[in-house]
C-alpha positions in Angstrom: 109.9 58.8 110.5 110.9 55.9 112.9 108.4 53.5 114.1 108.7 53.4 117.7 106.9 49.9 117.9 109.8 48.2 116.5 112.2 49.2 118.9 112.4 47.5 122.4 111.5 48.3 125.8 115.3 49.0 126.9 115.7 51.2 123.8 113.0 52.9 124.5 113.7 53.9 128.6 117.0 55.0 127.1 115.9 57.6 125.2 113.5 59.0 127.7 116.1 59.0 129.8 117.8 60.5 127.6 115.7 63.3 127.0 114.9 63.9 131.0 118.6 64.8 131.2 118.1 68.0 129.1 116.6 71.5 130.1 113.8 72.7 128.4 115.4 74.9 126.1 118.7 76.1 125.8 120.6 78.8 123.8 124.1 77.7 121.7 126.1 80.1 118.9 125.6 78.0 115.3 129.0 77.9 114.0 127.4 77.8 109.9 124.9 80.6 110.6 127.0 83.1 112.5 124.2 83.4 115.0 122.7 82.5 118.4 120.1 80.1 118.1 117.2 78.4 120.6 116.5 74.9 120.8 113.7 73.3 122.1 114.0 69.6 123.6 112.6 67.4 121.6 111.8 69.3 118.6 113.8 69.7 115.5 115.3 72.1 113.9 116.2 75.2 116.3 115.3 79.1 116.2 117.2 82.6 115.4 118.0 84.9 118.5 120.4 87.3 117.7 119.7 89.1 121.1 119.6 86.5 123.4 122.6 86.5 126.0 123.6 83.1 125.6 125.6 82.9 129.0 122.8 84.4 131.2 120.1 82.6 129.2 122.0 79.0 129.9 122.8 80.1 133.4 119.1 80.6 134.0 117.4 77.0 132.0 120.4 75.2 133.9 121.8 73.9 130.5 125.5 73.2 130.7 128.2 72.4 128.0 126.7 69.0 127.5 123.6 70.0 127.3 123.8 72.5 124.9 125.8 70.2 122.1 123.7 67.5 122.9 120.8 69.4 122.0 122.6 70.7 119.4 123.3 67.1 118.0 119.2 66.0 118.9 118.3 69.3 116.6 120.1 68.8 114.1 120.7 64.8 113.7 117.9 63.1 115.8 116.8 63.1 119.3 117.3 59.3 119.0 121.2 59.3 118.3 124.3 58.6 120.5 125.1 62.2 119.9 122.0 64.0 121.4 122.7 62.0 125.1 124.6 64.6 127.4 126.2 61.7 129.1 128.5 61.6 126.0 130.2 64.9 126.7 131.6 66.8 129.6 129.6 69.2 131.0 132.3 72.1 132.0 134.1 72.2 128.4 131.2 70.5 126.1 134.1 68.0 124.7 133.3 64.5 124.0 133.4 62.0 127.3 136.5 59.6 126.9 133.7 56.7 126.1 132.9 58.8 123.3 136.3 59.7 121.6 136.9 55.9 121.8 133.3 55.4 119.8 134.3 57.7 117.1 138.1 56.8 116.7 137.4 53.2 116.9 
């Protein structure tokens, strides 16, 4: 676990900004699993909902493209990393921003 002492007070207002950004909760199809999942913001790890209407489900928690691989990304690989921050992708298609692609590629 990260000690959040260490880090500074910049670092730290970034990633609560970060995490303001996000809905609640939001719904996304896991690619590996073959299944529609729910995350919760903030929380790792996400849960199985086979039934859930994805579309209507987003529509209604406001979560976007961005969103929903952002949380994907804070589930999976840490609410703390580049990757969970919806500013990093667009919100219509879900695609990586152009400041993003030029992160990876570089």
């Amino acid at each position: 676990m990260e000690n959040l002492s260490l880090l500074s007070a910049s670092e730290l207002k970034r990633r609560r900004s970060n995490l303001d950004q996000l809905p609640h909760y939001c719904a996304v199809f896991h690619h590996v699993d073959q299944i529609t999942v729910l995350i919760t913001k903030g929380e790792s790890g996400y849960h199985m909902a086979p039934t859930l209407d994805l579309e209507r489900f987003n529509n209604e928690q406001g979560a976007n493209k961005a969103h929903q691989r952002a949380m994907l990304a804070g589930s999976l690989f840490g609410w703390h990393t580049p990757s969970a921050d919806a500013s990093g992708y667009d919100p219509v298609t879900g695609l990586a921003a152009d400041h993003m692609r030029k992160q990876v590629t570089a």
